[in-house]
C-alpha positions as CSV (number, residue, x, y, z in Angstrom):
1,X,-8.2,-5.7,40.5
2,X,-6.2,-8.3,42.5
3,X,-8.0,-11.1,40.7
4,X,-7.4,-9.4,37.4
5,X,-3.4,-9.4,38.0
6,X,-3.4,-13.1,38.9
7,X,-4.9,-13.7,35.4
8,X,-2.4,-11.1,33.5
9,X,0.5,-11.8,35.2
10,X,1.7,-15.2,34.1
11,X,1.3,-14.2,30.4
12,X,3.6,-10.9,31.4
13,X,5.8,-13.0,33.2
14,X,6.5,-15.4,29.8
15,X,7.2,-12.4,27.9
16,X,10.1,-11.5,30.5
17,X,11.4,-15.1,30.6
18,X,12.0,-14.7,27.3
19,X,13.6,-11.5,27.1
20,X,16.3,-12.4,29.6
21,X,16.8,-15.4,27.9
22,X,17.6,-13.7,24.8
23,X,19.5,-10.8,26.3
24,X,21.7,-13.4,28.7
25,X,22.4,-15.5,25.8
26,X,20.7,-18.5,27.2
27,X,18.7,-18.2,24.0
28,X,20.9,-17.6,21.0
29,X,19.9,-14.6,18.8
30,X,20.0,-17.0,15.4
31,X,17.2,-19.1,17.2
32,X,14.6,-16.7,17.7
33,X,13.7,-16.1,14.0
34,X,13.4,-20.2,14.0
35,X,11.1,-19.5,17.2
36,X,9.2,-17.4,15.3
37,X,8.5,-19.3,12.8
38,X,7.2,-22.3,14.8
39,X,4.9,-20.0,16.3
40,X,3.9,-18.3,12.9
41,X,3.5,-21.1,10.6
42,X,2.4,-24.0,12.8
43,X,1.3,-23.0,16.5
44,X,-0.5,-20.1,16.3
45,X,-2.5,-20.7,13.0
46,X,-4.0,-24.0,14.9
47,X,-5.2,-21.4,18.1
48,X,-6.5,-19.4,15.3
49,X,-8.1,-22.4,13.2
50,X,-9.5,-23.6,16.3
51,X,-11.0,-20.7,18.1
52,X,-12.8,-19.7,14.6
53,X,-13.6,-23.5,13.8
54,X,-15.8,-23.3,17.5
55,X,-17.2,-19.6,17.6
56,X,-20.6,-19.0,15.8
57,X,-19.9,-18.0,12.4
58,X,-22.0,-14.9,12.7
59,X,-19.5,-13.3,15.4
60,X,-16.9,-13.8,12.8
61,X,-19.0,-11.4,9.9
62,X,-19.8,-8.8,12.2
63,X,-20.0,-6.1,9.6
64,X,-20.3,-3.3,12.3
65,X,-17.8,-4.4,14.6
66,X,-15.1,-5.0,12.3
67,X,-16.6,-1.2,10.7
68,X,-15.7,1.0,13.5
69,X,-12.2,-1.2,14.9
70,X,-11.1,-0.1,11.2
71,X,-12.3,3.4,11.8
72,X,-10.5,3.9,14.4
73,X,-6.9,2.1,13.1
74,X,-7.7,4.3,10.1
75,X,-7.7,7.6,12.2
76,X,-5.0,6.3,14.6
77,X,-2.8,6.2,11.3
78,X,-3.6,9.5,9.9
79,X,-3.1,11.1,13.3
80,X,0.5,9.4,14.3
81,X,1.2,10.0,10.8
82,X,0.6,13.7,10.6
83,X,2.1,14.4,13.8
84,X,5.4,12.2,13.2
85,X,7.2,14.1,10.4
86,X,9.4,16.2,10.8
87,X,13.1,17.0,9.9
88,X,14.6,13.5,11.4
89,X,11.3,11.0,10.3
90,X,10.4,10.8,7.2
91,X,7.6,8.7,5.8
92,X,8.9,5.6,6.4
93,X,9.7,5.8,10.1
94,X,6.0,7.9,10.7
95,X,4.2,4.9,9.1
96,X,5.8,2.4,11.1
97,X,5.4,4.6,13.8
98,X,1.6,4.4,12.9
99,X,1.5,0.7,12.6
100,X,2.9,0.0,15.3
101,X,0.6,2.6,17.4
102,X,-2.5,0.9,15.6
103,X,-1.7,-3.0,15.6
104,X,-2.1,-4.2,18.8
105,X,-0.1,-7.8,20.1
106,X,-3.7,-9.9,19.3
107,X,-2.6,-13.0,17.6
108,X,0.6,-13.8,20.3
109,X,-1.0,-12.3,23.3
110,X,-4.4,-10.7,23.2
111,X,-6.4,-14.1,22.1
112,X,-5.7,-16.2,24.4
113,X,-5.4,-13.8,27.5
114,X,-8.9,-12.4,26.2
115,X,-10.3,-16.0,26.2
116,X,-8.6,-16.2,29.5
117,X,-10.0,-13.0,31.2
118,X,-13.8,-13.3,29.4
119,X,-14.5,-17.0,28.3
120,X,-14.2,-18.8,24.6
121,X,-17.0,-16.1,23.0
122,X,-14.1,-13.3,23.4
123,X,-12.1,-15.2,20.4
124,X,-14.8,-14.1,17.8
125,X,-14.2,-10.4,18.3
126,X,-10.7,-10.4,18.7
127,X,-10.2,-12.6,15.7
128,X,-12.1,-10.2,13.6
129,X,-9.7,-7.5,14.6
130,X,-6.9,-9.2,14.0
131,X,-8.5,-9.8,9.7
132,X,-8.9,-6.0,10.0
133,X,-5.2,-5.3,10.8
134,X,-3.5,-7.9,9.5
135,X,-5.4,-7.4,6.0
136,X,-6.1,-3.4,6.1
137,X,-3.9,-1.7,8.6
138,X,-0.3,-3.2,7.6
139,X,-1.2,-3.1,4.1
140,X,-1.7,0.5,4.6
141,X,1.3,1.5,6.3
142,X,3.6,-0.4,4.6
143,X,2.0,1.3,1.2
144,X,2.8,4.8,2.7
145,X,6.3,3.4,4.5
146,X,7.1,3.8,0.6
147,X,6.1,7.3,0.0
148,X,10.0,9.0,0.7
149,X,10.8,9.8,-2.0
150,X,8.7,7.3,-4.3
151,X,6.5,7.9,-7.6
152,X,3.3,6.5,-8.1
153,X,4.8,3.2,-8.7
154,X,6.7,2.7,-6.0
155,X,3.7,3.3,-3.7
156,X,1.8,0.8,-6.1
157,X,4.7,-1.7,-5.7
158,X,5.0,-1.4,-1.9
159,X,1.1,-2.2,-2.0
160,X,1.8,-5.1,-4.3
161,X,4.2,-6.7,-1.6
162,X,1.9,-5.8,1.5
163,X,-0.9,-7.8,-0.2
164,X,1.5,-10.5,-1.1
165,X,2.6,-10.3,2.7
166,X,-0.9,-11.2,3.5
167,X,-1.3,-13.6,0.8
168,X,1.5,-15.4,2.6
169,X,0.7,-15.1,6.4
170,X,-1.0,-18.2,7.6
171,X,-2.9,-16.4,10.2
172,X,-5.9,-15.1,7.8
173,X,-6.5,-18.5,6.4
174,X,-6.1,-20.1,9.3
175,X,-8.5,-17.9,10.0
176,X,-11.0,-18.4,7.2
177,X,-10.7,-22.3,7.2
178,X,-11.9,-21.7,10.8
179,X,-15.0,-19.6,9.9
180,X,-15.6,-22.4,6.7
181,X,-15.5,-25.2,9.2
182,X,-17.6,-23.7,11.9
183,X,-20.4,-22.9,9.3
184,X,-20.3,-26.1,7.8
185,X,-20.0,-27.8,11.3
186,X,-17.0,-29.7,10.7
187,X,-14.7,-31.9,12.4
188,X,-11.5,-33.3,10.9
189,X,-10.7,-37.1,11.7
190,X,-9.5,-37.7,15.2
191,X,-5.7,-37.8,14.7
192,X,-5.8,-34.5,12.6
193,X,-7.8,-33.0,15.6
194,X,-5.3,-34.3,17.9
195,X,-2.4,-32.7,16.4
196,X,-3.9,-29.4,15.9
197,X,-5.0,-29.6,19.5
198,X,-1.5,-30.1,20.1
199,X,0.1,-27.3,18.5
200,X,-3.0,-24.8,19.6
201,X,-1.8,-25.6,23.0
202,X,2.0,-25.1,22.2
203,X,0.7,-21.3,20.5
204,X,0.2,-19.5,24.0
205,X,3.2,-20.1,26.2
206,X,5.5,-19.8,23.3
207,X,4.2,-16.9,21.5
208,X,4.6,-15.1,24.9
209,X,7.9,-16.4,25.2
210,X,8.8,-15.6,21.4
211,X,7.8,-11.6,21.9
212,X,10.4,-11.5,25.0
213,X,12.8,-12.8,23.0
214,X,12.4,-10.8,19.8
215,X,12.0,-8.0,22.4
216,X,15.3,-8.5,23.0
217,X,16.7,-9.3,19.5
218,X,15.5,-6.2,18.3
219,X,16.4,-4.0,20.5
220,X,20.5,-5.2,20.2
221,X,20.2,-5.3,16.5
222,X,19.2,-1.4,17.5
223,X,21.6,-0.6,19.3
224,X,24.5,-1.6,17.0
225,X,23.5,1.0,14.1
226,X,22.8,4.1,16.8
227,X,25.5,7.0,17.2
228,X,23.5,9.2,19.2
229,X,20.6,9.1,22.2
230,X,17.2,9.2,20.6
231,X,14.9,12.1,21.7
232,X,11.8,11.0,24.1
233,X,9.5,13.2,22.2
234,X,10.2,10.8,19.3
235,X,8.9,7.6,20.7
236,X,7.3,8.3,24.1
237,X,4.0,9.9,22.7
238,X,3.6,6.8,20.7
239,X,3.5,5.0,23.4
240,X,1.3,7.0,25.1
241,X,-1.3,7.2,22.1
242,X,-1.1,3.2,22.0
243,X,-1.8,2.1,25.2
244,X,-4.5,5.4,26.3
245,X,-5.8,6.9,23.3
246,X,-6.5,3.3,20.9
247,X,-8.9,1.9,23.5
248,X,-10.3,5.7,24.3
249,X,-10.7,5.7,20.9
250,X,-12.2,2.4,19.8
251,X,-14.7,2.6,23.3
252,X,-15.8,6.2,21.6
253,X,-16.3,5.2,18.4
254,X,-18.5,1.8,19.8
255,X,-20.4,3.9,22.0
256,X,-21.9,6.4,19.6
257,X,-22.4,3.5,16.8
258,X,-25.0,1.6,20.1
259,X,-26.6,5.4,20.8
260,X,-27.4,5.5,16.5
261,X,-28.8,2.0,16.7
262,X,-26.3,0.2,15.1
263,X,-26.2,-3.9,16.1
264,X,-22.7,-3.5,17.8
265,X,-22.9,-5.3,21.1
266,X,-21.7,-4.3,24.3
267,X,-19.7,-7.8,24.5
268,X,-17.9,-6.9,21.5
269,X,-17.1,-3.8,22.2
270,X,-15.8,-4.1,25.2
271,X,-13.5,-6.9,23.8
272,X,-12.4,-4.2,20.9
273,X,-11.1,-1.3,23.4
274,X,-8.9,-4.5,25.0
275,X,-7.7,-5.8,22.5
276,X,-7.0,-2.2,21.4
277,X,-5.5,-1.6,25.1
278,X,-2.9,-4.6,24.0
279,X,0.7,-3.6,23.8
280,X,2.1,-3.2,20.2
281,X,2.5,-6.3,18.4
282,X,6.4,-7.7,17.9
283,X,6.4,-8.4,14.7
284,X,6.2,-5.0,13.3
285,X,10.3,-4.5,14.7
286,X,10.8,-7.4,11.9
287,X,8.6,-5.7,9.1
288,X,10.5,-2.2,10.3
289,X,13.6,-4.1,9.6
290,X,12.9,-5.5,6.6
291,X,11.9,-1.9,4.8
292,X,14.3,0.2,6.2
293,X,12.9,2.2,9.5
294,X,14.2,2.8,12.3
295,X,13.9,-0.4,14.2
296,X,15.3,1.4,17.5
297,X,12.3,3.6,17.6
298,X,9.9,0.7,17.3
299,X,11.7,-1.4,19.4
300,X,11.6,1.3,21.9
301,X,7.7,1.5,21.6
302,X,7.1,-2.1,21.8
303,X,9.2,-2.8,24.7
304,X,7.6,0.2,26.4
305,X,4.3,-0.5,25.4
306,X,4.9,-4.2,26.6
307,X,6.5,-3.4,29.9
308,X,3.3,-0.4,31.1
309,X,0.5,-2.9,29.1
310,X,1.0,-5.2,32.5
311,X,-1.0,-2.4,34.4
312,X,-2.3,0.1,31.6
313,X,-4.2,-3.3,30.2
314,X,-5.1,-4.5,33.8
315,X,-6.8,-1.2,34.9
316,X,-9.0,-1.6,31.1
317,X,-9.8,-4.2,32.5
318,X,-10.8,-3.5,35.8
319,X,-12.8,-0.2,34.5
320,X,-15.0,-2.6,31.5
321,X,-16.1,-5.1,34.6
């Protein structure tokens, strides 16, 4: 376990530098969406572009991997879903309460702490999962977000601008160029491989960072619209089903698909339940902003989720070795 925590901890450790940088003020607020963006548009999409360009194209179209991952986000949704509503949360608030219990921190923190923890081969399946989320699981949410109090094309509308959202986000086509250049076995010239190399470095330390810090953002920009404490029941069991029941869920579901003979390996699936063990991915306080939810509540999850991940993540860990 020891050795396990030596690994973990720096990449825990970046994500609290960056949260008491941005809740000192060493790091003003206005800079962390610029932050993000270097760490969007340009860093990470060059991890992403070279982890796919160097894993064997065939881990990257594994059809019964990337089958029962989206099983699982698709019962995770329906369940947080159904047991979210009530009187106070509506459906906007229960889907982003979904998404954010479904969509794990992969492309900031879970590639290259995987890659760290299991060796390059770990990239393949964890980059499939994040296709399946990024494409499938935020499209979904956001199309039910709409669902308060929408008509049929409202719901169609929201799904319009999810897909667009995707159309947008450099990280699937980072993604895809990857998987193109790996099957065609190529290399760009020299000084285009040096600067991607360059940035792909950059993507770990400041991604960590960058997740502290909007951390931190969000949870100010939270606490300036709230007038009254926000029930436990209302965000604890979200945590809860995040960090225990995704990876129960996923190792579940992969188990029974190897007993029925499907080709899901062992490797893959053990890389699944940890990248579903991940803590909830940041950017989904900045989506729940942007439409409306309560950004308190997910800020409360992510910071949560974040905070227990450093040992809940560890122990996965630990039991899958």
């Amino acid at each position: 376990m020891l050795d396990i925590l030596l690994v973990t901890f720096p990449f825990f450790a970046l994500v609290l530098c960056g949260y008491v940088a941005a809740r000192r003020r060493m790091l003003p607020l206005d800079a962390i969406p610029g932050l993000n963006t270097f760490v969007l548009y340009f860093a990470l999409p060059c991890l992403l572009y070279r982890f796919g360009s160097s894993t064997p194209i065939a881990q990257l179209l594994d059809a019964p991997a990337a089958a029962t991952y989206l099983l699982c986000a698709l019962v995770l949704v329906y369940f947080v879903v159904r047991s979210s509503r009530n009187s106070r949360i509506g459906w906007n608030d229960a889907s982003f309460g979904a998404l954010v219990a479904a969509f794990p921190n992969t492309g900031f923190m879970g590639v290259p702490l995987l890659v760290a923890l299991l060796g390059a081969q770990a990239a393949g399946p964890a980059i499939l999962t994040i296709l399946v989320d990024l494409l499938i699981t935020s499209s979904l949410c956001i199309a039910l977000s709409r669902l308060d109090g929408a008509d049929e094309h409202g719901v169609q509308k929201a799904a319009k601008n999810a897909l667009k959202g995707v159309a947008i986000n450099p990280m699937p086509w980072a993604i895809l160029l990857g998987g193109f250049a790996s099957g065609l076995h190529f290399e760009p010239i020299k000084p285009v491989a040096q600067t991607i190399g360059l940035l792909a470095d950059s993507a770990s330390p400041v991604a960590l960072f960058t997740i502290g810090a909007v951390l931190a953002r969000s949870q100010y920009i939270a606490a300036q619209g709230e007038h009254a404490p926000m029930p436990w029941s209302d965000f604890l069991p979200v945590v809860f089903v995040k960090l225990l029941v995704h990876p129960a869920l996923v190792w579940s579901a992969g188990s029974l698909a190897i007993m029925m003979g499907l080709p899901l390996s062992r490797f893959a699936l053990n890389v699944m339940v940890l990248v579903a063990a991940l803590p909830s991915a940041s950017n989904v306080a900045l989506l729940s902003e942007r439409f409306g939810a309560d950004t308190g509540r997910i800020a409360r999850i992510i910071l949560l989720t974040t905070a227990a991940a450093f040992l809940t993540f560890s122990a996965a860990v630990a039991l899958l070795k």
